[in-house]
N, CA, C and O atoms as a MOPAC input file, in Angstrom:
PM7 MOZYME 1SCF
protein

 N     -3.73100 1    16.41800 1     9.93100 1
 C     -2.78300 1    15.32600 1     9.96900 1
 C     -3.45800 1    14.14900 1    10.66000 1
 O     -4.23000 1    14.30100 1    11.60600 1
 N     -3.11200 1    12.90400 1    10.11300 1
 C     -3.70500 1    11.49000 1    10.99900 1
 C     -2.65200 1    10.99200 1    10.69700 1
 O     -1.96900 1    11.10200 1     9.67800 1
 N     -2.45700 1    10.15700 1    12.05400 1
 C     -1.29600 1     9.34800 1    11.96400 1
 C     -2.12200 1     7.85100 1    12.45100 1
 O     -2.98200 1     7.61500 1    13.29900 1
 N     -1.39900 1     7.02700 1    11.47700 1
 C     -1.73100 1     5.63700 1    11.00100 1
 C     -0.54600 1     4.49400 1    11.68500 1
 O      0.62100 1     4.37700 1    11.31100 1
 N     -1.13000 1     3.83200 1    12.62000 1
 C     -0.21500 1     2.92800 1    13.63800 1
 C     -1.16700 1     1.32200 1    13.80300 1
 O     -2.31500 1     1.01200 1    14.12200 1
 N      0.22900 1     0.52000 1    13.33000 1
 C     -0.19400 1    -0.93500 1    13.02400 1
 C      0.84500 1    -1.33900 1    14.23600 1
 O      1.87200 1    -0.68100 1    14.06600 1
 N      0.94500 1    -2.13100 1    15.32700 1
 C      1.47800 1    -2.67200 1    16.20400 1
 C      2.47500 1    -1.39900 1    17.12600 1
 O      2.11200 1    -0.52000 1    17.90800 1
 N      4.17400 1    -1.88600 1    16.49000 1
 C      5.08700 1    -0.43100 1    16.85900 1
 C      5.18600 1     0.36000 1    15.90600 1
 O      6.02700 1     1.25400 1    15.99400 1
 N      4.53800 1     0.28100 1    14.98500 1
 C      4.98500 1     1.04200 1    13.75700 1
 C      3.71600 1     2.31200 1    13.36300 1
 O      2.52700 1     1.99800 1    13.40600 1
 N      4.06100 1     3.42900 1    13.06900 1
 C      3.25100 1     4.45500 1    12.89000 1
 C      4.14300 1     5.39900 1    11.49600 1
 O      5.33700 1     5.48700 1    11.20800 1
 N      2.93400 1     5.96400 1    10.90700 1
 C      3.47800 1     6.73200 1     9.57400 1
 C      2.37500 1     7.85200 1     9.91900 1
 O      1.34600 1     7.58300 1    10.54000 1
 N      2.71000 1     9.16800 1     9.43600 1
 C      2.35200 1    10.10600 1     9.36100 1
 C      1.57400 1    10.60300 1     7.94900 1
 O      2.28100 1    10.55900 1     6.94300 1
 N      0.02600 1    11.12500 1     7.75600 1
 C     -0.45300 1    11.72400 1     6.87100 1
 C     -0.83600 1    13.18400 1     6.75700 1
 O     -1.35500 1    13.81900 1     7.67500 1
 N     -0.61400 1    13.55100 1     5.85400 1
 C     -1.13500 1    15.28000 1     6.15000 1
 C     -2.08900 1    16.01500 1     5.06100 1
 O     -1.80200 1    15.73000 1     3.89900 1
 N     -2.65800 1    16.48500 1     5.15400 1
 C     -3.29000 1    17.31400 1     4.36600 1
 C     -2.57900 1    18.48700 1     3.50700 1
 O     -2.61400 1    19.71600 1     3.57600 1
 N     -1.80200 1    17.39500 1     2.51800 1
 C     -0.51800 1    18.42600 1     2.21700 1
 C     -0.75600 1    17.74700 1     0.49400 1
 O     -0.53400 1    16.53700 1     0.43400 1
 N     -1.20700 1    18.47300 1    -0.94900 1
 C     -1.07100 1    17.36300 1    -1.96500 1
 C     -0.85100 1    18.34500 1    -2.81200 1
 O     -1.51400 1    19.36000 1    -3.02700 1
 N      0.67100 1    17.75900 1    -3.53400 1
 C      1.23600 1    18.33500 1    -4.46000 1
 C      1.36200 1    16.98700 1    -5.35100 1
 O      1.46700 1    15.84900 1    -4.89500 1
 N      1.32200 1    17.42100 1    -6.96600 1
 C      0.55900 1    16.59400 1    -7.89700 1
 C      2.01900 1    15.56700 1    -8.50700 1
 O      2.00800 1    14.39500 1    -8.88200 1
 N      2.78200 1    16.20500 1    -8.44800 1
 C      4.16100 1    15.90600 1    -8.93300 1
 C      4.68000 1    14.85500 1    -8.11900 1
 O      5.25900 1    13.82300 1    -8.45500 1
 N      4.33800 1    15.34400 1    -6.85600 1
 C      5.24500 1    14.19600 1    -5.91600 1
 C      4.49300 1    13.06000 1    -5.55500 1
 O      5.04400 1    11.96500 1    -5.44500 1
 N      2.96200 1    13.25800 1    -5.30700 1
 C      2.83700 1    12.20700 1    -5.16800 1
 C      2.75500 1    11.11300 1    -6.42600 1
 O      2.91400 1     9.90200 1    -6.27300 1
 N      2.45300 1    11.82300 1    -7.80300 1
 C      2.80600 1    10.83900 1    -8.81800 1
 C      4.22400 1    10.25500 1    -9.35000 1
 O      4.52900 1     9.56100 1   -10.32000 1
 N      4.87400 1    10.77800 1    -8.40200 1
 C      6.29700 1    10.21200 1    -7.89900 1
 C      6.85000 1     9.16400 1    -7.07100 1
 O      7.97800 1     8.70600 1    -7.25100 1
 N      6.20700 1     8.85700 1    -6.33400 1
 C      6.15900 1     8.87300 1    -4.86100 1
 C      5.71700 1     7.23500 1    -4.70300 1
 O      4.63100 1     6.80500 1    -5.09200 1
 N      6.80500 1     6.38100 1    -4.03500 1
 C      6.67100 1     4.85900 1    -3.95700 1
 C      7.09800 1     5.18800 1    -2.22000 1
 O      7.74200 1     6.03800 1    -1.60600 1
 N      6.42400 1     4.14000 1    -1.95300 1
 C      6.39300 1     3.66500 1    -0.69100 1
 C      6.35500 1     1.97800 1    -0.47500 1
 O      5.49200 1     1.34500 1    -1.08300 1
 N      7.29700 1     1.28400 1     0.38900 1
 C      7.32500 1    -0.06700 1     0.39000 1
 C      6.95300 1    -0.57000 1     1.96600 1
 O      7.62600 1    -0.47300 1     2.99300 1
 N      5.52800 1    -1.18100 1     1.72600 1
 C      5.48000 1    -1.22900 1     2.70800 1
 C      5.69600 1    -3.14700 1     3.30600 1
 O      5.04600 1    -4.08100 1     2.83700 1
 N      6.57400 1    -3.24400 1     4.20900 1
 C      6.70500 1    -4.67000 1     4.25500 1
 C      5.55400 1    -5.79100 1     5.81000 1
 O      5.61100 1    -5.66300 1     7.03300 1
 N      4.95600 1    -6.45200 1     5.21900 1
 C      4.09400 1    -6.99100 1     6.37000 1
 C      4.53400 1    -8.38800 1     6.20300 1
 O      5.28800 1    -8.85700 1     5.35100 1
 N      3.68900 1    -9.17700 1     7.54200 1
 C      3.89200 1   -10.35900 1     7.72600 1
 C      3.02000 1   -11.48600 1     6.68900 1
 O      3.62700 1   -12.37800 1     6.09700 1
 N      1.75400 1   -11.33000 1     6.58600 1
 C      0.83500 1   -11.79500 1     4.80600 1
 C      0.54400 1   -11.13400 1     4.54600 1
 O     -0.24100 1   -10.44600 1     5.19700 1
 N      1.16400 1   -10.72500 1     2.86000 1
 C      0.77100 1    -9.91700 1     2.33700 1
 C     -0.91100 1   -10.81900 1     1.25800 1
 O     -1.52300 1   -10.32700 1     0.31000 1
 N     -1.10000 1   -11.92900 1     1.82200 1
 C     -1.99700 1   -12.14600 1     1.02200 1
 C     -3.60000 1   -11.94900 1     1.96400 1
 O     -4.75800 1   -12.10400 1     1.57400 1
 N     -3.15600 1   -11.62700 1     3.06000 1
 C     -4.20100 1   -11.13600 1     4.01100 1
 C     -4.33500 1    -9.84700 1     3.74200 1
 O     -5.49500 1    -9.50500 1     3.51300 1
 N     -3.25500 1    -8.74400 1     3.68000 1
 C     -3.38400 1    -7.42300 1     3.65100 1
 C     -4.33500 1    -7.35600 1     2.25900 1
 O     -5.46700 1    -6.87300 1     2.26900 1
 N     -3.52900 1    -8.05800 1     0.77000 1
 C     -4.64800 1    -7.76500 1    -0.19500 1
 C     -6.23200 1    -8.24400 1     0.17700 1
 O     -7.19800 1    -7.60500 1    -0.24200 1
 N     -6.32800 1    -9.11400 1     0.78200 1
 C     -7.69200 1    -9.19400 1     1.14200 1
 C     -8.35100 1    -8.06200 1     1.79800 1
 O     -9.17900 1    -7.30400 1     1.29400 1
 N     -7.89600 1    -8.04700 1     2.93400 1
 C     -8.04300 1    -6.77500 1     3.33600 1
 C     -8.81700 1    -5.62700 1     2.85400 1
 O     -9.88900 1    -5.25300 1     3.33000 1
 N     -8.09700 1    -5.02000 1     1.73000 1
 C     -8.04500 1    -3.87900 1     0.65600 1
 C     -9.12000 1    -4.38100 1     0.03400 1
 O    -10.06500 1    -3.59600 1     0.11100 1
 N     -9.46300 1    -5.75400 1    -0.78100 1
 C    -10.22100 1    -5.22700 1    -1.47300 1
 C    -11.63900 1    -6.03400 1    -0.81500 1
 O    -12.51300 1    -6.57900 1    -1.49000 1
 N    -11.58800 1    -5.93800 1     0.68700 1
 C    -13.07400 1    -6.18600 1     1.60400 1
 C    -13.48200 1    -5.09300 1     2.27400 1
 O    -14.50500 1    -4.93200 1     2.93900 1
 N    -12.46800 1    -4.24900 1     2.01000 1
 C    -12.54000 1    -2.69900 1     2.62400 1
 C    -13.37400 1    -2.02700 1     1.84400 1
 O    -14.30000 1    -1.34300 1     2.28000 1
 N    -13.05100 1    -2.20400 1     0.43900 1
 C    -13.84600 1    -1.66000 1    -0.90600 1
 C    -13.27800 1    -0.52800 1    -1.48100 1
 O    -13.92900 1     0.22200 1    -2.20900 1
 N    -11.90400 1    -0.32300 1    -1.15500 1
 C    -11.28000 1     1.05700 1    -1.21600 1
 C    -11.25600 1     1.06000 1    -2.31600 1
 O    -11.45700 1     2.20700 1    -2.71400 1
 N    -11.00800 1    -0.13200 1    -3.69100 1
 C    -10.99500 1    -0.07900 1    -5.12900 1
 C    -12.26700 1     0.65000 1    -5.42500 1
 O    -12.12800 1     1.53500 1    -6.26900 1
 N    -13.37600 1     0.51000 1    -4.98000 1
 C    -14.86900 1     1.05300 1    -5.72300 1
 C    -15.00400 1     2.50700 1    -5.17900 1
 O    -15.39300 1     3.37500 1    -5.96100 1
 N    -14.70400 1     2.83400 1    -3.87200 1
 C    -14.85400 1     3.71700 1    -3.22600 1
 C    -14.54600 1     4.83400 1    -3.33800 1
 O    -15.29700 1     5.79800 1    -3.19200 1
 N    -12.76100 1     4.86800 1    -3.76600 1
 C    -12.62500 1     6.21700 1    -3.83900 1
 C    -11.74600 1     5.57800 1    -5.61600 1
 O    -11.51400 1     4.43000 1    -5.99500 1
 N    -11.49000 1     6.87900 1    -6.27200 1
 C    -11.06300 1     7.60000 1    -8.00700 1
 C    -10.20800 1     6.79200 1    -8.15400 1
 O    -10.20000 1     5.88600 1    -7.32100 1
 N     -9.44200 1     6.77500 1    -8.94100 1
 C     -7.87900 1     6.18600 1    -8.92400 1
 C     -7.18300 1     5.07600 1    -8.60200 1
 O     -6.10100 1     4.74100 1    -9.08400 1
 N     -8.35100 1     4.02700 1    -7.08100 1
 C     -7.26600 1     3.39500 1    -6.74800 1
 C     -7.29100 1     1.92000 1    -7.32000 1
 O     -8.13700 1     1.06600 1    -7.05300 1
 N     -6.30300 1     1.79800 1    -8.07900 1
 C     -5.94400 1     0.17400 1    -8.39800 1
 C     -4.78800 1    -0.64400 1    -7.96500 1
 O     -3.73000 1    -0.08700 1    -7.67300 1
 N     -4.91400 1    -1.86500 1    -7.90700 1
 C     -4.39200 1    -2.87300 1    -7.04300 1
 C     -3.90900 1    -3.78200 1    -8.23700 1
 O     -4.33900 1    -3.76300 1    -9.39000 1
 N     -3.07400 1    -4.45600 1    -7.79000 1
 C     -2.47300 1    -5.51900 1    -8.54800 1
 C     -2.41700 1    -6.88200 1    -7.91300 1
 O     -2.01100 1    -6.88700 1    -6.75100 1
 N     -2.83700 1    -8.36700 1    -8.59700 1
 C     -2.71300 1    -9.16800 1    -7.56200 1
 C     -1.56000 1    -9.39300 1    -6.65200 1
 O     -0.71000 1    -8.57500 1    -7.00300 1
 N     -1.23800 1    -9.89400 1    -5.94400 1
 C     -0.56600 1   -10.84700 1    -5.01600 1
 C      0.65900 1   -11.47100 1    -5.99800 1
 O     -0.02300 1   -12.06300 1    -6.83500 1
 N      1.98000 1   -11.67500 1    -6.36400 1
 C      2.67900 1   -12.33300 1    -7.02300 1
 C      4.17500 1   -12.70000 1    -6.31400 1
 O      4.90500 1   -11.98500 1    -5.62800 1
 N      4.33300 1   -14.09000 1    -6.75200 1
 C      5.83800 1   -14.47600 1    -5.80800 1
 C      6.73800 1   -13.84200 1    -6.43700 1
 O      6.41900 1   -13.75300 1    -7.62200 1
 N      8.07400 1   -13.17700 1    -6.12800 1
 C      9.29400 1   -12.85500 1    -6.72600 1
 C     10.32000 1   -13.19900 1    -5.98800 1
 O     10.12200 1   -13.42000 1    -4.79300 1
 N     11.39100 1   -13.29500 1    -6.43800 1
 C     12.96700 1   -13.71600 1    -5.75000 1
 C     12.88800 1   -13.39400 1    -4.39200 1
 O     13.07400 1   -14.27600 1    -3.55400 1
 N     12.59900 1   -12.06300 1    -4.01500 1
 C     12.57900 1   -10.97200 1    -2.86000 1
 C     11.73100 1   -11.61000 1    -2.19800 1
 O     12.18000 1   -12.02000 1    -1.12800 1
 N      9.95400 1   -12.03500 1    -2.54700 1
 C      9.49400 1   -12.26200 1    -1.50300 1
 C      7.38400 1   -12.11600 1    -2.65000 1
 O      7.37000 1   -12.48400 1    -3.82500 1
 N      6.86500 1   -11.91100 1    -2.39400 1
 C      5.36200 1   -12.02100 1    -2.53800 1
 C      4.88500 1   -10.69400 1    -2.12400 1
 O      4.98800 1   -10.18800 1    -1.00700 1
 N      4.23900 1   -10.10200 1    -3.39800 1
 C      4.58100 1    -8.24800 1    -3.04800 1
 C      3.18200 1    -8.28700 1    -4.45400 1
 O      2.89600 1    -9.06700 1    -5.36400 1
 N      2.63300 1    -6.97700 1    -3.93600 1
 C      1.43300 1    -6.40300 1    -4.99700 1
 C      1.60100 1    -4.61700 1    -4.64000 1
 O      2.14300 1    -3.89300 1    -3.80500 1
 N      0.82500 1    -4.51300 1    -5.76700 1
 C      0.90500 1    -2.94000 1    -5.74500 1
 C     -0.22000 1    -2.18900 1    -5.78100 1
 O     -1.20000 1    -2.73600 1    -6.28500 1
 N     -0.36700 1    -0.85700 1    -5.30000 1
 C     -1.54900 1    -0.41600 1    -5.18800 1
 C     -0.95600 1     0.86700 1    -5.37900 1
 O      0.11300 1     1.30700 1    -4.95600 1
 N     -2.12300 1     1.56000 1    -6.32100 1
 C     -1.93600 1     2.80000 1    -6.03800 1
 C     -2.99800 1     3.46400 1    -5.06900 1
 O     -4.12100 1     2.96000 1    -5.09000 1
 N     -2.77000 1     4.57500 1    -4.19100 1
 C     -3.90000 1     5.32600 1    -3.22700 1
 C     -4.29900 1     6.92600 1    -3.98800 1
 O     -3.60800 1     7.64600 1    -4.71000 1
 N     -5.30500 1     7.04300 1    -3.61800 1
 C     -6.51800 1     8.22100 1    -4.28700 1
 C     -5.79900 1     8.95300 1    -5.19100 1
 O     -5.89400 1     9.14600 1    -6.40300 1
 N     -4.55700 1     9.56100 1    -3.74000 1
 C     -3.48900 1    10.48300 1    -4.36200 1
 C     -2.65100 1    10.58700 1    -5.23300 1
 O     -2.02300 1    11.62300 1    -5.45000 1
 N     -2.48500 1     9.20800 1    -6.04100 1
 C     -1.56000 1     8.75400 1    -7.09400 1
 C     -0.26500 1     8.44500 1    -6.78400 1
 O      0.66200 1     8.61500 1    -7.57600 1
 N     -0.08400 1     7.78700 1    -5.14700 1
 C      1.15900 1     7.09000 1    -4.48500 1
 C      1.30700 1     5.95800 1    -4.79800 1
 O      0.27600 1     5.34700 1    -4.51300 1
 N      2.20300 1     5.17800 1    -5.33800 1
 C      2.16400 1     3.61800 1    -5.26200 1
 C      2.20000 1     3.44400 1    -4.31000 1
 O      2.14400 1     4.48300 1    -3.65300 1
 N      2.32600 1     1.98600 1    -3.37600 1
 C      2.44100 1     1.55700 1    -2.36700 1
 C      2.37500 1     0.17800 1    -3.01000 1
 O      1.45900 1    -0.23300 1    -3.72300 1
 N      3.76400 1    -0.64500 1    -2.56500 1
 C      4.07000 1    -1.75700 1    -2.70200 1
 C      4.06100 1    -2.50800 1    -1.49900 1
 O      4.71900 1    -2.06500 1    -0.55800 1
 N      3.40100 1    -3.62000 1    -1.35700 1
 C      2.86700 1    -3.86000 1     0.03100 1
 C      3.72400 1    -5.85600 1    -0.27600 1
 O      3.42900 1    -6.76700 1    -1.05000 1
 N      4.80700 1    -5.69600 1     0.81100 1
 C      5.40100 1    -6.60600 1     0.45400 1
 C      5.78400 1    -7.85000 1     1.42300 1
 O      6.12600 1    -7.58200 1     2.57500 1
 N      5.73800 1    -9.20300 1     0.99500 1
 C      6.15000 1   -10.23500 1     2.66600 1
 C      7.45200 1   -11.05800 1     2.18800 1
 O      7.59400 1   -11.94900 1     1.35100 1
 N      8.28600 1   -10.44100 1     3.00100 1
 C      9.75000 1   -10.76100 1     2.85200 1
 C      9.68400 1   -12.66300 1     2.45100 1
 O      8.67200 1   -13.25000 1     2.83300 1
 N     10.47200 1   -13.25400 1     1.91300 1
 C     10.92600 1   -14.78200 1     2.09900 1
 C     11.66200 1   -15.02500 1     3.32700 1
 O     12.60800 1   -14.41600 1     3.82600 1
 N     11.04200 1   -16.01300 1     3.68800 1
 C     11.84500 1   -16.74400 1     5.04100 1
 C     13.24900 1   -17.30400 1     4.69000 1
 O     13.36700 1   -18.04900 1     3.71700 1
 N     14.39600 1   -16.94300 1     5.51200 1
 C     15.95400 1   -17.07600 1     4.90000 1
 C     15.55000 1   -18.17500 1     4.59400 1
 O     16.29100 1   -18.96300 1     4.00600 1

């Protein structure tokens, strides 16, 4: 297990992979720029690095400026920055 902690916030990983769920399996994750986080990702190199993972750009919607990624395991992860009221 590794657990993954950005300021107060922490999520839990495990060495646990069942094929069904994680090709099921959305996760939303909301940050403050999400156009930093995509940078991020792809200066990290995680697209070349490991099988599977693809990214989607950066795009505005009603909700807010959100991209998607999938990780190794075949999780989406929607990585999203709310609109200011």
């Amino acid at each position: 297990m590794v657990i993954f902690e950005a300021g107060d916030v922490q999520f839990f990983v495990q060495d646990l992979y069942v094929e069904d769920w994680a090709n099921n399996c959305m996760l939303n994750l909301v940050v403050d720029d999400v156009e930093a986080w995509a940078r991020h990702i792809q200066a990290a190199g995680v697209l070349t690095k490991f099988e599977g993972v693809k990214m989607t750009e950066p795009v505005t919607e009603p909700y807010g400026t959100i991209f998607s990624l999938i990780d190794p395991a075949g999780v989406l992860w929607r990585i999203q920055q709310q609109l200011e009221p």
